[in-house]
C-alpha positions in Angstrom: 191.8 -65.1 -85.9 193.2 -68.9 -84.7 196.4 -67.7 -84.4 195.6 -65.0 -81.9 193.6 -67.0 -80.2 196.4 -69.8 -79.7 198.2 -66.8 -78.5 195.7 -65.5 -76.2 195.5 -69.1 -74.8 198.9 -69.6 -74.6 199.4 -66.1 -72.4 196.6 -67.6 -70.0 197.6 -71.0 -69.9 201.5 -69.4 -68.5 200.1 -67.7 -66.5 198.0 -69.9 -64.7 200.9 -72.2 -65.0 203.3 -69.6 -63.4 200.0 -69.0 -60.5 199.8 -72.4 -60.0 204.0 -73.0 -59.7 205.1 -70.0 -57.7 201.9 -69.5 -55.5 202.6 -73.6 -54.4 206.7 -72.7 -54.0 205.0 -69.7 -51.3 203.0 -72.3 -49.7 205.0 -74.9 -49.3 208.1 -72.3 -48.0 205.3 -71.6 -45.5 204.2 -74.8 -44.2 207.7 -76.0 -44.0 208.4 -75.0 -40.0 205.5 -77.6 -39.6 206.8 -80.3 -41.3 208.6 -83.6 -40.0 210.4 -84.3 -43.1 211.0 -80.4 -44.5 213.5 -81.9 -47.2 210.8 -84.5 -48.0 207.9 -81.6 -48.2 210.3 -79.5 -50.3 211.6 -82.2 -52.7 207.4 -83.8 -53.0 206.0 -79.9 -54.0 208.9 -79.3 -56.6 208.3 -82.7 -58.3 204.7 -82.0 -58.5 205.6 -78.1 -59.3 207.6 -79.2 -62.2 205.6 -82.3 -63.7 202.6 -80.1 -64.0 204.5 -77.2 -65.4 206.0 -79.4 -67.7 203.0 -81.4 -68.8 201.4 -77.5 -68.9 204.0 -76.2 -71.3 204.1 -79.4 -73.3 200.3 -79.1 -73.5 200.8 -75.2 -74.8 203.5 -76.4 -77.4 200.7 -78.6 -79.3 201.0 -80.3 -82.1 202.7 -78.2 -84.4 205.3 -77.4 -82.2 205.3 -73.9 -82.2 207.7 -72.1 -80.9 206.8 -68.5 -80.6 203.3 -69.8 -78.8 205.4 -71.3 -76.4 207.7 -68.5 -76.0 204.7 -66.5 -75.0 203.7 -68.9 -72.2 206.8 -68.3 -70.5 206.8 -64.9 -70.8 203.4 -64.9 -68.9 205.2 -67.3 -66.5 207.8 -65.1 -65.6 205.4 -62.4 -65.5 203.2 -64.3 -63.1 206.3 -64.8 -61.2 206.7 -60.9 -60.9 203.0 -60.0 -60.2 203.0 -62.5 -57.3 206.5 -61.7 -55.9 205.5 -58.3 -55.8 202.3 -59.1 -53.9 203.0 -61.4 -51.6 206.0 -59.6 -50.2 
């Protein structure tokens, strides 16, 4: 019962983590005709993409390191990545 939900958490904690990274690649690819600085915007939203995707995954590893919970959250990420690729053509 734990164990699936650590597993149930994990697949919603990628995916939110793969929402949250590839929805803020689209905006900031977006806004980037607007910008001053565009290398400045673009290298600013993929440190922030990363250190929260980072701290997100590290966050999802816990404690006990486990390995196949955080194999899971990436699989949500990448799907994440194709759900949103595919609707924000």
């Amino acid at each position: 019962m734990i164990e699936g939900l650590g597993w149930l958490l994990a697949v919603l904690g990628g995916a939110a983590l793969g929402l949250f990274y590839y929805a803020g690649l689209w905006f900031t690819l977006r806004r980037l005709s607007e910008q001053a600085h565009p290398a400045l915007w673009v290298f600013g939203s993929f440190t922030l993409r990363l250190a929260v995707s980072m701290a997100g995954f590290y966050f999802i590893l816990g404690p006990d390191r486990d390995l196949t919970r955080l194999g899971v959250a990436l699989l949500a990420f990448i799907v994440a990545r194709v759900l949103l690729t595919r609707r924000l053509r």
